[in-house]
C-alpha positions as CSV (number, residue, x, y, z in Angstrom):
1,X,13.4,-6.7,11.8
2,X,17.0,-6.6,10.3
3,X,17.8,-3.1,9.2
4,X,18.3,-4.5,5.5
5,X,14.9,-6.4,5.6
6,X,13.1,-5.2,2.4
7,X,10.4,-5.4,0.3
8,X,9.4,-6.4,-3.0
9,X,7.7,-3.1,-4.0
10,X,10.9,-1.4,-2.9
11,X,13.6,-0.4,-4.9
12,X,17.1,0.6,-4.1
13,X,18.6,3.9,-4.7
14,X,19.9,7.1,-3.8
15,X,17.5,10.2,-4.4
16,X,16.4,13.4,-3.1
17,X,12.7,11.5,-1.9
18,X,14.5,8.2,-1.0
19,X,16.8,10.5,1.4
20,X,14.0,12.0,2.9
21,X,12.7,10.3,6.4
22,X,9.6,8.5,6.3
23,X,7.7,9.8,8.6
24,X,8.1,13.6,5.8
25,X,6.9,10.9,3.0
26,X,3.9,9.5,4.7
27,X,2.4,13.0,6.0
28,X,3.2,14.0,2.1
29,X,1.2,11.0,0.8
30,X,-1.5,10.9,3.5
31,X,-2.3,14.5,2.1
32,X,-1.9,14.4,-1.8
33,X,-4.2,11.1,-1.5
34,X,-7.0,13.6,0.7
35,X,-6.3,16.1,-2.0
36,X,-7.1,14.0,-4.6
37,X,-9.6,13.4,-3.5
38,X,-11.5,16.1,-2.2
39,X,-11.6,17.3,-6.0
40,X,-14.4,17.5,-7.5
41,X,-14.8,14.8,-10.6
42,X,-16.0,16.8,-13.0
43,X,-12.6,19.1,-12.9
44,X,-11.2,16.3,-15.2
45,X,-7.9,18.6,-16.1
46,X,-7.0,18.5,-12.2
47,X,-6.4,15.0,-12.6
48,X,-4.2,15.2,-15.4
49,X,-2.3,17.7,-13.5
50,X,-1.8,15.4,-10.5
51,X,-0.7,12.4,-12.7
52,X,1.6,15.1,-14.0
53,X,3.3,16.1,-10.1
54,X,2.9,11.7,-9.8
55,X,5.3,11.7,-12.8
56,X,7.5,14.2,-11.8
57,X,8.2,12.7,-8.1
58,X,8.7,9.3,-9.9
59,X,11.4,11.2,-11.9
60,X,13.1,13.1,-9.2
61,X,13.0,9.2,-7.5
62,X,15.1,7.8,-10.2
63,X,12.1,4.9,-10.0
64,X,11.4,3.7,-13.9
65,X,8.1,4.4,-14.9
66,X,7.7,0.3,-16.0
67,X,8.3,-0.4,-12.3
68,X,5.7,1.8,-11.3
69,X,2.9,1.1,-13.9
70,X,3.4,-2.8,-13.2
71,X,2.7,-2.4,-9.6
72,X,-0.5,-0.8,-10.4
73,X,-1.9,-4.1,-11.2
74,X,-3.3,-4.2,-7.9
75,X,-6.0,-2.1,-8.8
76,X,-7.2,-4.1,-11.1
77,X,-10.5,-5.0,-9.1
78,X,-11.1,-1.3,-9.1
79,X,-10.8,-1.5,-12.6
80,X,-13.4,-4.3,-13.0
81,X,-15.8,-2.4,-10.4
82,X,-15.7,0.9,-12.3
83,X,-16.5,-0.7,-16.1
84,X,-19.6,-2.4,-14.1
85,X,-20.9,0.9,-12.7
86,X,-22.4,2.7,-16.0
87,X,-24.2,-0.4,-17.1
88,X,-25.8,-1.2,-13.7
89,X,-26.4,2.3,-12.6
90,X,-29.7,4.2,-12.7
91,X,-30.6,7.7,-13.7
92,X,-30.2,9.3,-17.3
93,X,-29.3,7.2,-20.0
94,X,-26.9,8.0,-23.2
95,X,-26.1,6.0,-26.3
96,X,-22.1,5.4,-26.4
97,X,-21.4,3.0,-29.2
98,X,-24.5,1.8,-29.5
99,X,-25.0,0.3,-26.1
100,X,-27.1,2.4,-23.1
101,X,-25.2,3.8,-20.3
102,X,-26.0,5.4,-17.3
103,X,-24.5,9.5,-17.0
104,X,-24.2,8.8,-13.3
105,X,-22.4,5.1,-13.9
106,X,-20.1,7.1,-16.1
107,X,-19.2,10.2,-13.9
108,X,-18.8,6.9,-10.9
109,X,-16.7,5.3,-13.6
110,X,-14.4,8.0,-13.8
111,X,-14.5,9.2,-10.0
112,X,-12.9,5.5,-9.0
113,X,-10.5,4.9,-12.0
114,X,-8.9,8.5,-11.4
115,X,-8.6,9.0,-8.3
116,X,-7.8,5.5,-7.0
117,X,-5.4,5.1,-9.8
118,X,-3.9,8.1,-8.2
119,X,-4.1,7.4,-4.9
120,X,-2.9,3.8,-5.7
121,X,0.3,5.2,-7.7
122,X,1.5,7.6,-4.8
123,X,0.9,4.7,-2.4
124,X,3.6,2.7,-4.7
125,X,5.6,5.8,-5.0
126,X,6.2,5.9,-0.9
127,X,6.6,2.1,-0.9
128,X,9.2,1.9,-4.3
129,X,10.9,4.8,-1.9
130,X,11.2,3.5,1.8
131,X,12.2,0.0,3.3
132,X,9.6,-1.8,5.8
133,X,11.1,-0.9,8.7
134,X,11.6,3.0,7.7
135,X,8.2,3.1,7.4
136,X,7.6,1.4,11.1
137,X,10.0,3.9,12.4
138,X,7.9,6.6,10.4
139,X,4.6,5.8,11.9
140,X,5.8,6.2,15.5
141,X,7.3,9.2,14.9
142,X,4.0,10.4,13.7
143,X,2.6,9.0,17.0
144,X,0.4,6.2,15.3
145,X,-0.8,4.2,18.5
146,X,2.2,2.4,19.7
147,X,0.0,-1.3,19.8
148,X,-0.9,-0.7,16.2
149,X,2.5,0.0,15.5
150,X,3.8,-3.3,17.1
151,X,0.9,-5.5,15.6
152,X,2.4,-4.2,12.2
153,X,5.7,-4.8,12.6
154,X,4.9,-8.4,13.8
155,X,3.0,-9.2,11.0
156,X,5.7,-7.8,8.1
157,X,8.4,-9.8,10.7
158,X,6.8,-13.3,10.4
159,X,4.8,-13.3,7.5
160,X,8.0,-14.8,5.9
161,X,8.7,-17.0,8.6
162,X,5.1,-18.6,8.5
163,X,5.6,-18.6,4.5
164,X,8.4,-20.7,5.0
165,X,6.6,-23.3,7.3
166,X,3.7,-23.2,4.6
167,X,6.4,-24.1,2.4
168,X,8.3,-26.6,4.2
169,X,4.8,-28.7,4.8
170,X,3.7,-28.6,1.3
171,X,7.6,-29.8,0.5
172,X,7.0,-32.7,2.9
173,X,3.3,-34.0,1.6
174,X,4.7,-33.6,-2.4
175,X,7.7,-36.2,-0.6
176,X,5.3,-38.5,0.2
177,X,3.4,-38.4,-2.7
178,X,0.7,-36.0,-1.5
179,X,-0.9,-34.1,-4.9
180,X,-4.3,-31.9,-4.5
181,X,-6.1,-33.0,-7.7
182,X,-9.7,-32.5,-6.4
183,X,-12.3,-31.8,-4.3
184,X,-11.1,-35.4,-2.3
185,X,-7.4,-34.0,-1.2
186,X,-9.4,-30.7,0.7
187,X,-9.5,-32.6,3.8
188,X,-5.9,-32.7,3.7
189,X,-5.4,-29.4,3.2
190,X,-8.2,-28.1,5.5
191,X,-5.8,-30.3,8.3
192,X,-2.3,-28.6,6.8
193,X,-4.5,-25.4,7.5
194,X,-5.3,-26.5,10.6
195,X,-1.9,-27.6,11.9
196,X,-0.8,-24.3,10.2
197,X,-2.4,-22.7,12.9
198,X,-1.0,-24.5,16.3
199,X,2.4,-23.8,14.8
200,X,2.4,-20.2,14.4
201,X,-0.1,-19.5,17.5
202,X,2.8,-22.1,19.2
203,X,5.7,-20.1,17.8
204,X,4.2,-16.7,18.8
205,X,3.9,-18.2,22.1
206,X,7.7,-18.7,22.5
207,X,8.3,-15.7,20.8
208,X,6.7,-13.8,23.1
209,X,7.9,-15.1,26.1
210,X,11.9,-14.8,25.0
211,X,10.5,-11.1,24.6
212,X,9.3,-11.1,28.4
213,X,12.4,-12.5,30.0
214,X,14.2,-9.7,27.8
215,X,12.1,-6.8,29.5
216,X,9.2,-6.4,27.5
217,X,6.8,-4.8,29.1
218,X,4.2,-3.7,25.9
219,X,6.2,-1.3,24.2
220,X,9.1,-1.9,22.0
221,X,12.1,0.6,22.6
222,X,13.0,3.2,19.9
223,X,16.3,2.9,18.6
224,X,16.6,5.3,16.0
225,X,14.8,9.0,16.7
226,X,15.0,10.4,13.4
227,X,13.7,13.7,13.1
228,X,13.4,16.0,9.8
229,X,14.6,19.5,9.4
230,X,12.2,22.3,8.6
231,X,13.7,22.0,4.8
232,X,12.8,18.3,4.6
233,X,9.5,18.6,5.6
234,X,9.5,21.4,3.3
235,X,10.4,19.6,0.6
236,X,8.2,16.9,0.8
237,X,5.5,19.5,1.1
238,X,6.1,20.1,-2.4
239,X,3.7,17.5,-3.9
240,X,0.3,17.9,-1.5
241,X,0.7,21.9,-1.7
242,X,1.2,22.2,-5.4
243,X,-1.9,19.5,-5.3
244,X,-3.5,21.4,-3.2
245,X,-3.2,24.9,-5.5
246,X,-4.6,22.7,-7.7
247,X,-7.6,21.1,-5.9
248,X,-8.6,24.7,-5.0
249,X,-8.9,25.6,-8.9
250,X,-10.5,23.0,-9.6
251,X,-13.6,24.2,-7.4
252,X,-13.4,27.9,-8.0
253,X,-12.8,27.6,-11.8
């Protein structure tokens, strides 16, 4: 993967969190997602407190709060899931604007839309902050299982390249006058599926053997062994601590 390969959820700059390595950022947001959600749901100030530090590290990263709020779209099925849960839940009951809802649905309701929003929004944070292949470089040096590493890095790597081939077939039936307009064309498709298939399972093929005759033997070599400094990984202790301090009031208070 090209060292300027990059996503769409990231964005470019130069800021105190997009300085700091990714391996400091991932520990970080591994344990302010665990914080958030150890807390206790009915400590509904806690939250608020956490979607404060959210706003602050999106600040200190220069990332526009638009571009961050539009990427939270993905949790839209969340969404839909956690409006379902006080009318389908059972247990007490209370009128809310005339229509019966369950307490239990409700407190469910808000457990999922807070803390996945949260844990949704620092998950966007990291990725609006470090390139694909910082992120790679992060997870081995937090000594994620070198396969899983690999099997991660090959899927970012060609899910473009198998995007394009999707592309260039679909280019090629609309040439010859190939339109899906029903129920009668999926036979078509199910065989552009199909064909799909042998080409990336062929391509991975020759992939992997250029990879043998290079010397691989099941473990890519690490080029770049970044490490952090005790004041990087104290800075990007910041957020889980001070969610932490939090978390713990939140069950004494």
């Amino acid at each position: 993967m090209g060292a300027g390969h990059a996503h769409k959820l990231y964005r470019h700059g130069h800021s105190p969190v997009h300085d700091l390595p990714a391996h400091c950022k991932l520990a970080a947001t591994f344990a302010f997602v665990l914080v958030v959600v150890s807390t206790p749901r009915e400590a509904m100030w806690a939250f608020g407190l956490y979607a404060v530090l959210i706003a602050a590290v999106t600040a200190v990263a220069r990332i526009p709060a638009g571009f961050l709020l539009r990427r939270l779209v993905i949790e839209v099925p969340f969404v839909l899931f956690a409006v379902l849960m006080p009318f389908v839940a059972e247990g007490e009951r209370v009128e809310v604007l005339g229509m019966s809802l369950s307490v239990s649905g409700l407190w469910g309701a808000w457990n999922v839309l807070a803390k996945g929003t949260l844990g949704v929004a620092a998950s966007v944070l990291l990725a609006s902050t470090t390139e694909l292949r910082a992120l790679l470089l992060g997870l081995q040096q937090l000594k994620l299982p070198p396969l899983l590493v690999q099997i991660a890095s090959f899927m970012i790597r060609y899910g473009d390249v198998i995007t394009d081939e999707l592309r260039r077939m679909s280019i090629a039936r609309r040439s010859r006058g190939f339109e899906a307009r029903g129920v009668r064309h999926w036979g078509v498709l199910a065989m552009t599926a199909g064909a799909l298939f042998i080409r990336s399972y062929e391509r991975g093929e020759r992939v992997y053997l250029a990879m043998v005759s290079r010397g691989y033997a099941g473990s890519m070599p690490v080029i770049d062994d970044i490490a952090a400094t005790r004041a990087q990984w104290a800075y990007a202790a910041v957020l889980p601590v001070t969610a932490l301090a939090v978390c713990l009031m939140g069950w004494t208070l």
